[in-house]
mmCIF file of the N, C-alpha and C atoms, coordinates in Angstrom:
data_MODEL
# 
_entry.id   MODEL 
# 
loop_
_atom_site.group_PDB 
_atom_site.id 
_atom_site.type_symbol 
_atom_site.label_atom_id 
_atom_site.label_alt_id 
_atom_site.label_comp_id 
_atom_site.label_asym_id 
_atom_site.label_entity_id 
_atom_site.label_seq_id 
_atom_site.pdbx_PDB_ins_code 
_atom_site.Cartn_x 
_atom_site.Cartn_y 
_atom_site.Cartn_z 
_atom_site.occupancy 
_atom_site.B_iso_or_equiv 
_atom_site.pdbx_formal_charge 
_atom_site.auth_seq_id 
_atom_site.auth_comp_id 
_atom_site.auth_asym_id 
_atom_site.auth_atom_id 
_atom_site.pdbx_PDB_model_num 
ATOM 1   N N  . UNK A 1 1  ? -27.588 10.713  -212.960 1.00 0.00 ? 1  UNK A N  1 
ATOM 2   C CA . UNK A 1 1  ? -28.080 9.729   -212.014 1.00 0.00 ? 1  UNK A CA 1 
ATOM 3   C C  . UNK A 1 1  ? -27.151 9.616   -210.813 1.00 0.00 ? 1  UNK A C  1 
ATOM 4   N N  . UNK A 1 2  ? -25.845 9.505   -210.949 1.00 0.00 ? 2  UNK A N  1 
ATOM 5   C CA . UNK A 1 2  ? -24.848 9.419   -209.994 1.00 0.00 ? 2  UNK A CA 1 
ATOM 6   C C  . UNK A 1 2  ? -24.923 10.514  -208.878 1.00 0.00 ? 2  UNK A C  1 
ATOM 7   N N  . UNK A 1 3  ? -25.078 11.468  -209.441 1.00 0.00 ? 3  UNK A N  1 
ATOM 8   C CA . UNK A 1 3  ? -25.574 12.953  -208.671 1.00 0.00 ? 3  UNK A CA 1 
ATOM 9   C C  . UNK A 1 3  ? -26.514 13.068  -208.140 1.00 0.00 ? 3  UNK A C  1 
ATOM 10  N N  . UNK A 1 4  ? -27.416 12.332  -208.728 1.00 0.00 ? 4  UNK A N  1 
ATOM 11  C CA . UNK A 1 4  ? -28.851 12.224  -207.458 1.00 0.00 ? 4  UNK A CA 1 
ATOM 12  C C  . UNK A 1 4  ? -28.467 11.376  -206.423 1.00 0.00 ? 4  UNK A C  1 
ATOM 13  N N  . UNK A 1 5  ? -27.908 10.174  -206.344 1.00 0.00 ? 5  UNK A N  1 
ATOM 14  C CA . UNK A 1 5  ? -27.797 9.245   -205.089 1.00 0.00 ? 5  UNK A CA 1 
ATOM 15  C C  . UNK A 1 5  ? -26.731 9.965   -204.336 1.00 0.00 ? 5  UNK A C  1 
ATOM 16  N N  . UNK A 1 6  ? -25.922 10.303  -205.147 1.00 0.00 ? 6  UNK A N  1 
ATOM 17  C CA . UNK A 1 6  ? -24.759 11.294  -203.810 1.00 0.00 ? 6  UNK A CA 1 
ATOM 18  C C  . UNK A 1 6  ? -25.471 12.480  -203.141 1.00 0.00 ? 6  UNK A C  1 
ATOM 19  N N  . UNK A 1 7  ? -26.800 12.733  -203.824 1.00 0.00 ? 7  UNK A N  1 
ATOM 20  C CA . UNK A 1 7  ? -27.431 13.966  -203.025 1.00 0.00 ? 7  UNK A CA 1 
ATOM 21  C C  . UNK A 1 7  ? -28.695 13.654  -202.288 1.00 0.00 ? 7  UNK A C  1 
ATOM 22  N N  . UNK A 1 8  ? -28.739 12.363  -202.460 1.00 0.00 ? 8  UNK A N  1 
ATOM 23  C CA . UNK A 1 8  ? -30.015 11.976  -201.738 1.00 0.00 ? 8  UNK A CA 1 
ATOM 24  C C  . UNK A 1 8  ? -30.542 12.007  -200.546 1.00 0.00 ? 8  UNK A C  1 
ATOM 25  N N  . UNK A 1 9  ? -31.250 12.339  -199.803 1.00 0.00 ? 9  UNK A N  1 
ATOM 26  C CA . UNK A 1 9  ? -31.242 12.685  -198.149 1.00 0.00 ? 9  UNK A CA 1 
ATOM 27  C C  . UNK A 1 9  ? -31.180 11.309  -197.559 1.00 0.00 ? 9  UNK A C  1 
ATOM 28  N N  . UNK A 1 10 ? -30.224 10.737  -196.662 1.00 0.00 ? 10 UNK A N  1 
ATOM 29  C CA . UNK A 1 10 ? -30.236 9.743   -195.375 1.00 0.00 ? 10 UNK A CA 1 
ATOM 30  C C  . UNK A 1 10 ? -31.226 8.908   -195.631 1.00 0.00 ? 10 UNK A C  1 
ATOM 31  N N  . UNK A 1 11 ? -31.910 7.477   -195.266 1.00 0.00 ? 11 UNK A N  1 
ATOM 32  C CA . UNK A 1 11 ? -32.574 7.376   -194.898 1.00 0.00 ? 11 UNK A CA 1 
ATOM 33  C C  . UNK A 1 11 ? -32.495 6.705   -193.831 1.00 0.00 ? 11 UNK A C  1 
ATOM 34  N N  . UNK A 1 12 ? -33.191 5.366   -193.323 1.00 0.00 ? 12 UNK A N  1 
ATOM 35  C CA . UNK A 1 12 ? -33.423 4.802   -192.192 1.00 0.00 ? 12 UNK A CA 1 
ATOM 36  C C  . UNK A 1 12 ? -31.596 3.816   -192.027 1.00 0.00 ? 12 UNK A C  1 
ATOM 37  N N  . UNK A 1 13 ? -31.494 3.646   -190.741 1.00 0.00 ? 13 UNK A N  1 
ATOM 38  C CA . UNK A 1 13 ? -30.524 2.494   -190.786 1.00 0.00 ? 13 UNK A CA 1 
ATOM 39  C C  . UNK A 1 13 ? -30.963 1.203   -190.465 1.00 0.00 ? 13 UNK A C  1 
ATOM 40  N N  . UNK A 1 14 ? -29.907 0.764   -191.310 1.00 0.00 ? 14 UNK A N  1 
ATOM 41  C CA . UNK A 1 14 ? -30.199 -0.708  -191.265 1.00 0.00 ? 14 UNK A CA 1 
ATOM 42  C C  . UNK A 1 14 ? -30.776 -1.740  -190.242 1.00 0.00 ? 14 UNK A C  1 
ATOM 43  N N  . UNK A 1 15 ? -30.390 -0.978  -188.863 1.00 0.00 ? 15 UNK A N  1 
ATOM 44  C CA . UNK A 1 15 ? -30.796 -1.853  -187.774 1.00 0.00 ? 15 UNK A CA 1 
ATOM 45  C C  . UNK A 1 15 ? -32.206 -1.293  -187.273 1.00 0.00 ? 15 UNK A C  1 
ATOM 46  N N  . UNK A 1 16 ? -32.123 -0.373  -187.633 1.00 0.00 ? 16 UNK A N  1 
ATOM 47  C CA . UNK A 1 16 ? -33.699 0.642   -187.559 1.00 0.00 ? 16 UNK A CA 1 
ATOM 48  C C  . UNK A 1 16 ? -34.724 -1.084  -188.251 1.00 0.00 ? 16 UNK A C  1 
ATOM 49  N N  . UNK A 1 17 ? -34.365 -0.839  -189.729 1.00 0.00 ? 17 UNK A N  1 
ATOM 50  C CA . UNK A 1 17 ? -35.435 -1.640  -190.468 1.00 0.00 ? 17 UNK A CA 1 
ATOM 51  C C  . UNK A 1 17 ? -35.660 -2.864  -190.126 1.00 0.00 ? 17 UNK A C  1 
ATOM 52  N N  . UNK A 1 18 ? -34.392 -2.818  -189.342 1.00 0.00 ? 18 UNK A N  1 
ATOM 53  C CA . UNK A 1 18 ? -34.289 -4.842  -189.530 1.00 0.00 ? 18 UNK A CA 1 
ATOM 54  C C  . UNK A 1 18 ? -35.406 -5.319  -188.407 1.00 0.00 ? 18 UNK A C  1 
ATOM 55  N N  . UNK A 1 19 ? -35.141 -4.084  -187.178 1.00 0.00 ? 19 UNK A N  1 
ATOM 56  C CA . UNK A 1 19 ? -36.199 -4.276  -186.021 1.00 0.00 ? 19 UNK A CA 1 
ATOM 57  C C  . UNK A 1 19 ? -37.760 -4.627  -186.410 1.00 0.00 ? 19 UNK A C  1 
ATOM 58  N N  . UNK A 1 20 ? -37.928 -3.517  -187.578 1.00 0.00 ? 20 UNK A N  1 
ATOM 59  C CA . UNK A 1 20 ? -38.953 -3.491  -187.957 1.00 0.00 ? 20 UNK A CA 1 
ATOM 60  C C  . UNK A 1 20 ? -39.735 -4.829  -188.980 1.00 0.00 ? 20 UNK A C  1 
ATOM 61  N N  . UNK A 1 21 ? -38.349 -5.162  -189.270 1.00 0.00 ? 21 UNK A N  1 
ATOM 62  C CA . UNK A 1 21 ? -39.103 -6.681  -189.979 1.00 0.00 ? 21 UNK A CA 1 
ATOM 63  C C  . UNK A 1 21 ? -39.065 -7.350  -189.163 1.00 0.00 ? 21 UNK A C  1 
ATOM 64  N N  . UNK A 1 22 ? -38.419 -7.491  -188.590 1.00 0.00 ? 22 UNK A N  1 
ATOM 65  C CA . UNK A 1 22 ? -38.320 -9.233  -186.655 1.00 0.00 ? 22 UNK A CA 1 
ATOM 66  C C  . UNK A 1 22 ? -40.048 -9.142  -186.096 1.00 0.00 ? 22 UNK A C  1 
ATOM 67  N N  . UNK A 1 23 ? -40.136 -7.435  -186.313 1.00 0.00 ? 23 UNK A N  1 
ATOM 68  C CA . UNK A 1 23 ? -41.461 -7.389  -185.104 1.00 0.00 ? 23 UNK A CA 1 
ATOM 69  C C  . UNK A 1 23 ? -42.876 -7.638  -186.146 1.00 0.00 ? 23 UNK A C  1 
ATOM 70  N N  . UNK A 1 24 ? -42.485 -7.688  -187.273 1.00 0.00 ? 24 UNK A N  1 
ATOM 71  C CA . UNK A 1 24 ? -43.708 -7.656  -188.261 1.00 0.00 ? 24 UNK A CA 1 
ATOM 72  C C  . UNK A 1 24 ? -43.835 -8.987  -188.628 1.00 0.00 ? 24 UNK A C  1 
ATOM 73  N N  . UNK A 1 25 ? -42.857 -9.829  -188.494 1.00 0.00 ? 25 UNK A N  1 
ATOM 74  C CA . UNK A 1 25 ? -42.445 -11.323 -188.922 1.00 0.00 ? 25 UNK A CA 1 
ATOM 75  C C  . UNK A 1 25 ? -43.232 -11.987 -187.520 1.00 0.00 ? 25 UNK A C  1 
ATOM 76  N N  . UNK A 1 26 ? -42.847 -11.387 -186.557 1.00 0.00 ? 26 UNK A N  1 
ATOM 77  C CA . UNK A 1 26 ? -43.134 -12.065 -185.231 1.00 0.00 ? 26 UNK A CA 1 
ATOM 78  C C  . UNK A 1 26 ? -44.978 -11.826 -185.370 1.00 0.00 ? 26 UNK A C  1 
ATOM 79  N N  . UNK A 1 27 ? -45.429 -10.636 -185.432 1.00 0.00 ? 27 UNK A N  1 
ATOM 80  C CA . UNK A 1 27 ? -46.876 -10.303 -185.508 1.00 0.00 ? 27 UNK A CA 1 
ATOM 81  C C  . UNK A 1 27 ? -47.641 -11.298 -186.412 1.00 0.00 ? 27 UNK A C  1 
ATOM 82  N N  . UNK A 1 28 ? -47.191 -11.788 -187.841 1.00 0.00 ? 28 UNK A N  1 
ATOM 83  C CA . UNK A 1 28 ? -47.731 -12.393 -188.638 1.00 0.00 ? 28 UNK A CA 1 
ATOM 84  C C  . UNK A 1 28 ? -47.318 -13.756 -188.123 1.00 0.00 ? 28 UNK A C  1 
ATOM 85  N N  . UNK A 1 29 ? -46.301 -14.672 -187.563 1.00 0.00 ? 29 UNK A N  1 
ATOM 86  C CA . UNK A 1 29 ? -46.506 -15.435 -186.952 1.00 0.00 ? 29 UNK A CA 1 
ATOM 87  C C  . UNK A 1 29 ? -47.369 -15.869 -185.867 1.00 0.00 ? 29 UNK A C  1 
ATOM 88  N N  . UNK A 1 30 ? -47.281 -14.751 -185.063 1.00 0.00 ? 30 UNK A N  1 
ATOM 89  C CA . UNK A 1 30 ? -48.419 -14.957 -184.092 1.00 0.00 ? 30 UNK A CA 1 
ATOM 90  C C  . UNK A 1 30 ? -50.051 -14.980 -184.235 1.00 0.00 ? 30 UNK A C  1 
ATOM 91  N N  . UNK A 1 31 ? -50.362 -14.183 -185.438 1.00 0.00 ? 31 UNK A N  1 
ATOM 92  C CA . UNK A 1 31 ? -51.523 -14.520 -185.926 1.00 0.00 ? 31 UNK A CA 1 
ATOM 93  C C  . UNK A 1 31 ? -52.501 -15.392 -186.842 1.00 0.00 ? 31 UNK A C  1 
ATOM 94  N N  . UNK A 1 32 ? -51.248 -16.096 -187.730 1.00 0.00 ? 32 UNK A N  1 
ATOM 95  C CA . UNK A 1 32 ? -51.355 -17.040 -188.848 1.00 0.00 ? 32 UNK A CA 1 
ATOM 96  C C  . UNK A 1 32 ? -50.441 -18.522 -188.577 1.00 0.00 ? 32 UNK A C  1 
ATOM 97  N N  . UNK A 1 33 ? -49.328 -18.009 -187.653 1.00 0.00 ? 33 UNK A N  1 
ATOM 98  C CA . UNK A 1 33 ? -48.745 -19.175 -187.537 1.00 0.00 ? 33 UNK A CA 1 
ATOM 99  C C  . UNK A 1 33 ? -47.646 -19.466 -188.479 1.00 0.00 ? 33 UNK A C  1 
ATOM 100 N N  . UNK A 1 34 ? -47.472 -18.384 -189.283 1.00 0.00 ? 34 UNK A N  1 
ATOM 101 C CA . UNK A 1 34 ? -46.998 -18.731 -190.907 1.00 0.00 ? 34 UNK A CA 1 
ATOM 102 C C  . UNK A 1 34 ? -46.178 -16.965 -190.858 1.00 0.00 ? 34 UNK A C  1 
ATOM 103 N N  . UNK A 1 35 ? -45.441 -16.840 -191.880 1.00 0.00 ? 35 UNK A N  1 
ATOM 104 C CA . UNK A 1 35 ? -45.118 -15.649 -192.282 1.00 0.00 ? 35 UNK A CA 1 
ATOM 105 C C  . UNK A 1 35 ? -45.924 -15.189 -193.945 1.00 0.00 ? 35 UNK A C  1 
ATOM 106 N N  . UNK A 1 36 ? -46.793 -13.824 -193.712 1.00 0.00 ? 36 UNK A N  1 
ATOM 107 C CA . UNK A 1 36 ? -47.433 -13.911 -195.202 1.00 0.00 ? 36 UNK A CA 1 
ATOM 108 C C  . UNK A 1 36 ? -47.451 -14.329 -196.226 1.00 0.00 ? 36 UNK A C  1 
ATOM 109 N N  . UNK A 1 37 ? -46.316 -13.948 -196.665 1.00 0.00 ? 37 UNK A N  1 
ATOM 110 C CA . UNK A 1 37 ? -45.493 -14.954 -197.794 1.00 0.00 ? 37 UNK A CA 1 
ATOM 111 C C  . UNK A 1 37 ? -46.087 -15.710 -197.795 1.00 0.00 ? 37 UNK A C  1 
ATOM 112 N N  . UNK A 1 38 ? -46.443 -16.987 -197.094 1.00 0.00 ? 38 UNK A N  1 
ATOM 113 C CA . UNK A 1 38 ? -46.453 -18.526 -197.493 1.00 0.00 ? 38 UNK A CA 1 
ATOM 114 C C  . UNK A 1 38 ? -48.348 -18.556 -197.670 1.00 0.00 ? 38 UNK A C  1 
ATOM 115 N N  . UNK A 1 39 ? -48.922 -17.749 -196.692 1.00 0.00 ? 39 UNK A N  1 
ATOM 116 C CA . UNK A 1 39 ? -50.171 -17.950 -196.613 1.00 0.00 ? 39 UNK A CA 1 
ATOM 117 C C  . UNK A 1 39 ? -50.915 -18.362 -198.345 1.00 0.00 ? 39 UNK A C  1 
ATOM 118 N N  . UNK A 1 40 ? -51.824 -19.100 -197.943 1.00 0.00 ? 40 UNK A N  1 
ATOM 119 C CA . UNK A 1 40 ? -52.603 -19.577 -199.312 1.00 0.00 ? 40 UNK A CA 1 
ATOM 120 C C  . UNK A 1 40 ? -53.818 -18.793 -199.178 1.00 0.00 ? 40 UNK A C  1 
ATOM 121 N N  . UNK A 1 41 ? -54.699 -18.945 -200.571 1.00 0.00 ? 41 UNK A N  1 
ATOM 122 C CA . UNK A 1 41 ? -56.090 -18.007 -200.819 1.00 0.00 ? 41 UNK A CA 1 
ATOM 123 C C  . UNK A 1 41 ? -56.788 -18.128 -199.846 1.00 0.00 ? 41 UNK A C  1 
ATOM 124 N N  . UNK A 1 42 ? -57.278 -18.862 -199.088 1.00 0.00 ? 42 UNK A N  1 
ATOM 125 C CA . UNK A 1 42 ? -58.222 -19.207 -198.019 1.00 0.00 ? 42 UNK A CA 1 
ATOM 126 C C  . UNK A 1 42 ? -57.903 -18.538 -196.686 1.00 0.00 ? 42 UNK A C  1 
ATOM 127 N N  . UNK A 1 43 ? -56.584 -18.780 -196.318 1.00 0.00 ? 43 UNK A N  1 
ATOM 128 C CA . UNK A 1 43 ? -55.902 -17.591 -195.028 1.00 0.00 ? 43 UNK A CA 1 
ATOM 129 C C  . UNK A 1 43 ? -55.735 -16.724 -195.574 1.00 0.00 ? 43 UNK A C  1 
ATOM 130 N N  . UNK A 1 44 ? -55.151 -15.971 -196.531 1.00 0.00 ? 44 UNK A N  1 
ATOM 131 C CA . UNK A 1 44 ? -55.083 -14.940 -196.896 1.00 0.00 ? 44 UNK A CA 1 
ATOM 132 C C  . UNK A 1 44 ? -56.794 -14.095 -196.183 1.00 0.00 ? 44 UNK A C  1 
ATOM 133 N N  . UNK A 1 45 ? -57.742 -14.803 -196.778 1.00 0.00 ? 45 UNK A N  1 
ATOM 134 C CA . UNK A 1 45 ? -59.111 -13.607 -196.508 1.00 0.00 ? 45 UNK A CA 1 
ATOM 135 C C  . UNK A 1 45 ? -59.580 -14.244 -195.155 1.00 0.00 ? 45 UNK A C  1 
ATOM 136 N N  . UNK A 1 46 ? -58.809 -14.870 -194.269 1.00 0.00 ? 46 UNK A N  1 
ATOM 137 C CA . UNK A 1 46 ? -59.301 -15.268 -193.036 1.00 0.00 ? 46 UNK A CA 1 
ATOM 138 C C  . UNK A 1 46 ? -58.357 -14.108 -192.406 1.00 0.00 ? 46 UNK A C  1 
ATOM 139 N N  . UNK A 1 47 ? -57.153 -14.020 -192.652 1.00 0.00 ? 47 UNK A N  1 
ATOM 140 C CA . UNK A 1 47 ? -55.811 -13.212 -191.700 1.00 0.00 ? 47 UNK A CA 1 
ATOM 141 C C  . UNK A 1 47 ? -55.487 -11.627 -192.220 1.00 0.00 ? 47 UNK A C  1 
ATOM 142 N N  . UNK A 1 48 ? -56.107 -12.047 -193.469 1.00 0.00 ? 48 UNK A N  1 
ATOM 143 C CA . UNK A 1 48 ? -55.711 -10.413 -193.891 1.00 0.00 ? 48 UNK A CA 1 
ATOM 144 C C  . UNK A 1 48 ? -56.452 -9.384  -194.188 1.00 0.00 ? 48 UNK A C  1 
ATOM 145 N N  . UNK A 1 49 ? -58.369 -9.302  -192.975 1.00 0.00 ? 49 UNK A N  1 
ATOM 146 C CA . UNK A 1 49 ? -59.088 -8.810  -193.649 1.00 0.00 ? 49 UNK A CA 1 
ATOM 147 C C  . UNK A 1 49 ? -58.674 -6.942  -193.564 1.00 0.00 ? 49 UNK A C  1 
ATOM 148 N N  . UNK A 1 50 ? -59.603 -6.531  -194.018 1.00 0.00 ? 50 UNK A N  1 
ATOM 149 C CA . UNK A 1 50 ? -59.622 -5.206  -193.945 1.00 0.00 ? 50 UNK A CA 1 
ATOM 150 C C  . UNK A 1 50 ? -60.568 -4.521  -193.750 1.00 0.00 ? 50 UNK A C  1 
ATOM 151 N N  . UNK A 1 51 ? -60.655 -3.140  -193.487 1.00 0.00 ? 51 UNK A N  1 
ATOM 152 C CA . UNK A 1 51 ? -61.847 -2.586  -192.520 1.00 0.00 ? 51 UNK A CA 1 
ATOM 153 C C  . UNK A 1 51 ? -62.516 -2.149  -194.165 1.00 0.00 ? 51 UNK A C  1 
ATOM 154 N N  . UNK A 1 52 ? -63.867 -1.562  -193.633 1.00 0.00 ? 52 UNK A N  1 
ATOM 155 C CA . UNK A 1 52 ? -64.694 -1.598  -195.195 1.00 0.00 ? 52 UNK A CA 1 
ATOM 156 C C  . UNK A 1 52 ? -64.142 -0.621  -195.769 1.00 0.00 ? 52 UNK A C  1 
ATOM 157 N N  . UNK A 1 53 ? -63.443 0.422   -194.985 1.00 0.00 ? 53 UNK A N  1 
ATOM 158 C CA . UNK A 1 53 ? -63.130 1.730   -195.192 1.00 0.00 ? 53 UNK A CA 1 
ATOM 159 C C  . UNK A 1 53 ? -61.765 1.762   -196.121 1.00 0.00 ? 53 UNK A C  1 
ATOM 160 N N  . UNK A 1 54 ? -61.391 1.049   -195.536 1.00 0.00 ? 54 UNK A N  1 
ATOM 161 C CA . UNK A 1 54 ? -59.658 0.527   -196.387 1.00 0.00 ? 54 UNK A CA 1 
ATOM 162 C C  . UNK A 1 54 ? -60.185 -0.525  -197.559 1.00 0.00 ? 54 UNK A C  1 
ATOM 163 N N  . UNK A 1 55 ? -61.018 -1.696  -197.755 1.00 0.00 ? 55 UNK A N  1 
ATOM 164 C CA . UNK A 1 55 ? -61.308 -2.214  -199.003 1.00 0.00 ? 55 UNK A CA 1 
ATOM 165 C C  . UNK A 1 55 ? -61.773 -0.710  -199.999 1.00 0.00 ? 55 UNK A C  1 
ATOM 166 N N  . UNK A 1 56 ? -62.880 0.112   -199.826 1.00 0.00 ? 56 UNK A N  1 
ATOM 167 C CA . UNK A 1 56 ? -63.318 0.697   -200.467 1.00 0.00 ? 56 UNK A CA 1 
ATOM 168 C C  . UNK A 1 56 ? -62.012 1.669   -201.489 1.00 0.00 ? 56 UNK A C  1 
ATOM 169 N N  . UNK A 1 57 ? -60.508 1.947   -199.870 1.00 0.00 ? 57 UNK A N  1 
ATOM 170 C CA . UNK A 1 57 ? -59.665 2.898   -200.876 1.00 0.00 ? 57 UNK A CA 1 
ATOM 171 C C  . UNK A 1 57 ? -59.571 1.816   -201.758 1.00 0.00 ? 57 UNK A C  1 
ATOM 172 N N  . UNK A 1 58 ? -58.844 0.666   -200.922 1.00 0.00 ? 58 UNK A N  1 
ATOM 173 C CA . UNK A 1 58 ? -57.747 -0.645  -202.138 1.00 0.00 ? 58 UNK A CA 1 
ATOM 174 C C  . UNK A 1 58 ? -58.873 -0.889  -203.555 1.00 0.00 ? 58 UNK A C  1 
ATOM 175 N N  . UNK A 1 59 ? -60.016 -0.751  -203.545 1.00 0.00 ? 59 UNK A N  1 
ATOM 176 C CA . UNK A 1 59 ? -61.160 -0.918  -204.601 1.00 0.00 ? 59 UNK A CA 1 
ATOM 177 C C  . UNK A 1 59 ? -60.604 -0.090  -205.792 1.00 0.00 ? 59 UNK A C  1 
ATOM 178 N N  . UNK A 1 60 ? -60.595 1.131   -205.339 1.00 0.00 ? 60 UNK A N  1 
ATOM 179 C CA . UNK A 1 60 ? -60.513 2.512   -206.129 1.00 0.00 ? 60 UNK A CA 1 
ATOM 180 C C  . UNK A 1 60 ? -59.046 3.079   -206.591 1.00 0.00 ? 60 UNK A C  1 
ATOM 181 N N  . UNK A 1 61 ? -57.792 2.303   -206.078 1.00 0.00 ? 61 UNK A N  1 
ATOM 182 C CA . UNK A 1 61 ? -56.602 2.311   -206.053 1.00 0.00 ? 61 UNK A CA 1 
ATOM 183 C C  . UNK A 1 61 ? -56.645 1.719   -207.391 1.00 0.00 ? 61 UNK A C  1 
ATOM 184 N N  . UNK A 1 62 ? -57.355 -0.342  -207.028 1.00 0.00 ? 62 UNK A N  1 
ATOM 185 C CA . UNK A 1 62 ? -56.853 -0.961  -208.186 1.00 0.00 ? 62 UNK A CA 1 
ATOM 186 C C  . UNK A 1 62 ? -57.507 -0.723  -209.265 1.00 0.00 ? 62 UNK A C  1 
ATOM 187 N N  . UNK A 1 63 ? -58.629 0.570   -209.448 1.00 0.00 ? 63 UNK A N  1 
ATOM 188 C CA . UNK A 1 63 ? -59.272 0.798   -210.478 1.00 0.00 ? 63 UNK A CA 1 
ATOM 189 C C  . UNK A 1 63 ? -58.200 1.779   -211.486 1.00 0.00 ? 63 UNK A C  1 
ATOM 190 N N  . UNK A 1 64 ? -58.225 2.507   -210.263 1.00 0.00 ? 64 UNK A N  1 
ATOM 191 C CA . UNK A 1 64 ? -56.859 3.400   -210.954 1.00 0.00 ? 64 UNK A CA 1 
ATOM 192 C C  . UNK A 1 64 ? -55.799 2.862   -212.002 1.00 0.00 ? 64 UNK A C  1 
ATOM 193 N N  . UNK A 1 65 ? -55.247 1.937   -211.324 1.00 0.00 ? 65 UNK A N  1 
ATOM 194 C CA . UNK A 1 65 ? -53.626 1.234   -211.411 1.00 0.00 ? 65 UNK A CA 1 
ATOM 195 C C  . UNK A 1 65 ? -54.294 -0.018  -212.207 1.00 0.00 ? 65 UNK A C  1 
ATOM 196 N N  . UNK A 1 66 ? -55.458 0.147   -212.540 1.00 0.00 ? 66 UNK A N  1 
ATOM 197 C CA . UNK A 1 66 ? -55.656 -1.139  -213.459 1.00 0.00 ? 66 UNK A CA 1 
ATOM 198 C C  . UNK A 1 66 ? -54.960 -2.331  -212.652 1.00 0.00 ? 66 UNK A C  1 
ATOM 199 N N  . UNK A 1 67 ? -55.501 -2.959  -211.466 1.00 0.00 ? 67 UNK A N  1 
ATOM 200 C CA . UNK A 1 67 ? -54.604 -3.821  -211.162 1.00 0.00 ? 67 UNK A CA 1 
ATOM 201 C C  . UNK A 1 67 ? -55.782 -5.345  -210.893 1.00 0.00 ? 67 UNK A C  1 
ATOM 202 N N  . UNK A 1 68 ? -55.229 -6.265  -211.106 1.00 0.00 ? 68 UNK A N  1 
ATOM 203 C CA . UNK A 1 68 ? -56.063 -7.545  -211.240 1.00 0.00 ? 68 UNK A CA 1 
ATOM 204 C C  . UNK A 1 68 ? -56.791 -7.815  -209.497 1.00 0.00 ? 68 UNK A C  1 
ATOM 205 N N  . UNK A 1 69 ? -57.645 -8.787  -209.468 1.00 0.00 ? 69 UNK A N  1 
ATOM 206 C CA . UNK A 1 69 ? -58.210 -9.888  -208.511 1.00 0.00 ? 69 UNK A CA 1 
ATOM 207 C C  . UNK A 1 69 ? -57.078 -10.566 -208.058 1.00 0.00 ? 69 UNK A C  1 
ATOM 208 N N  . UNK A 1 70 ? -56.218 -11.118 -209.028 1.00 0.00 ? 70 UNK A N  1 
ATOM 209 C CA . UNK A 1 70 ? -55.058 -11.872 -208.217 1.00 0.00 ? 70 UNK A CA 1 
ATOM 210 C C  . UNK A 1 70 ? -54.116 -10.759 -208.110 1.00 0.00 ? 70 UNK A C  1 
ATOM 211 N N  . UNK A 1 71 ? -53.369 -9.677  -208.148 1.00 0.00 ? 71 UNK A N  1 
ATOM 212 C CA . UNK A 1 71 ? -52.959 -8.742  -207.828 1.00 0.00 ? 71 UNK A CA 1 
ATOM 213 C C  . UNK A 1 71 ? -53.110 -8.320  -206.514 1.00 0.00 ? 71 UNK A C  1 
ATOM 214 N N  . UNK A 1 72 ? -54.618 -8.361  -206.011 1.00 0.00 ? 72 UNK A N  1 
ATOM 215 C CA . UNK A 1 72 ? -54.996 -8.104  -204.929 1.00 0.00 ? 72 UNK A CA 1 
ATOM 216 C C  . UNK A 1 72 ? -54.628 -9.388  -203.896 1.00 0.00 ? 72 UNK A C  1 
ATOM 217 N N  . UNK A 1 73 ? -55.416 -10.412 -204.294 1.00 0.00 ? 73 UNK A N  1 
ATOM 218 C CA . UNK A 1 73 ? -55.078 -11.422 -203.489 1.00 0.00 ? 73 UNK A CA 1 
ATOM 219 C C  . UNK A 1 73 ? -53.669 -11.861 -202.924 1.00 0.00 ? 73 UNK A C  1 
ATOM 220 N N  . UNK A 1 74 ? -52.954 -12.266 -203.978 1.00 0.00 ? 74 UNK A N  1 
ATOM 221 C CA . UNK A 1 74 ? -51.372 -12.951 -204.471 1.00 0.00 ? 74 UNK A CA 1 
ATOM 222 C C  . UNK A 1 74 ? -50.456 -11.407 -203.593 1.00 0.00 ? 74 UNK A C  1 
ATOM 223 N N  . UNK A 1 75 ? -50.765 -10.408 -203.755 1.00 0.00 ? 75 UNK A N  1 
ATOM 224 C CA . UNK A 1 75 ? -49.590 -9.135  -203.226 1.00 0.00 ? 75 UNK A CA 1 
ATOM 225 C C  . UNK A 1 75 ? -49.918 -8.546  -202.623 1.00 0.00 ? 75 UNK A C  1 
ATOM 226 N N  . UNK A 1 76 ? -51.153 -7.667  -202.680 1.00 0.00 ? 76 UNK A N  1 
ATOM 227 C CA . UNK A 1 76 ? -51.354 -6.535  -202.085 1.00 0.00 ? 76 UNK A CA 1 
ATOM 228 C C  . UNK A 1 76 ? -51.885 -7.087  -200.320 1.00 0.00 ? 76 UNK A C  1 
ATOM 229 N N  . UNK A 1 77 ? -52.586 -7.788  -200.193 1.00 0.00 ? 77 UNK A N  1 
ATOM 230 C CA . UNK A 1 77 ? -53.040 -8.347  -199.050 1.00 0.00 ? 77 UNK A CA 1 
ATOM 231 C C  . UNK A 1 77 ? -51.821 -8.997  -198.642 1.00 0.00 ? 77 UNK A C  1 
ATOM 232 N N  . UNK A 1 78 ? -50.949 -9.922  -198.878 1.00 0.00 ? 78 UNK A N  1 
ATOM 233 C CA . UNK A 1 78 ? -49.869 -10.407 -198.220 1.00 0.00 ? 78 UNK A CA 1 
ATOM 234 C C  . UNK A 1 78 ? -48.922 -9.275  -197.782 1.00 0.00 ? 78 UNK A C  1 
ATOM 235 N N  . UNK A 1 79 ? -48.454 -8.146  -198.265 1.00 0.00 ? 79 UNK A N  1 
ATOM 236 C CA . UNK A 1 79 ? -48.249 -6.813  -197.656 1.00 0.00 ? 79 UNK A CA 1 
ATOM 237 C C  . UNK A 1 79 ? -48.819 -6.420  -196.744 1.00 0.00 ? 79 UNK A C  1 
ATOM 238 N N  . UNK A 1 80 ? -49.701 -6.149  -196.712 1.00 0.00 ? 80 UNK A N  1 
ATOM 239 C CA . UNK A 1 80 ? -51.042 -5.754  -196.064 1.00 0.00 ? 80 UNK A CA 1 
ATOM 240 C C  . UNK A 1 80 ? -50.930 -6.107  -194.432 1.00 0.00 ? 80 UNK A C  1 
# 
C-alpha cells in the first residue's frame, strides 16, 4: 500500500480545488440562496432538476448500484 501512494501520479493542487469549491459554493448560493447541503426535499426538486436525459442515466445507475429514493434525493442530487 505504501508503494502505491509514493507512486501515485500528482494530482490537482490545493488552490486549484479550493477555487473550484468558492465558485461552486458561490453558484449554489446564487441560485438557492443556500449552499446544497442545507437544501430540504422540496428545493432540492425545485434547484436540482435534471435534464430527462441525465434522470434516465441516474435511473439506470441506481438500478445498478441498488441505490434507494432517499439515496437519490438526500445525496446524489445535492452533489448534483
Amino acid at each position: 500500500m505504501r508503494g502505491a501512494l509514493a507512486n501515485a501520479a500528482a494530482g490537482e493542487e490545493s488552490d486549484t480545488v479550493r477555487c473550484r469549491v468558492i465558485a461552486a459554493r458561490e453558484r449554489q448560493l446564487g441560485r438557492a440562496g443556500c449552499i446544497n447541503s442545507v437544501l430540504g426535499g422540496s428545493s432540492i426538486q425545485s434547484h436540482c432538476r435534471l435534464a430527462p436525459g441525465d434522470q434516465e442515466l441516474l435511473g439506470t445507475a441506481m438500478e445498478y448500484l441498488g441505490l434507494s429514493a432517499r439515496a437519490y434525493y438526500r445525496r446524489i442530487l445535492r452533489v448534483a
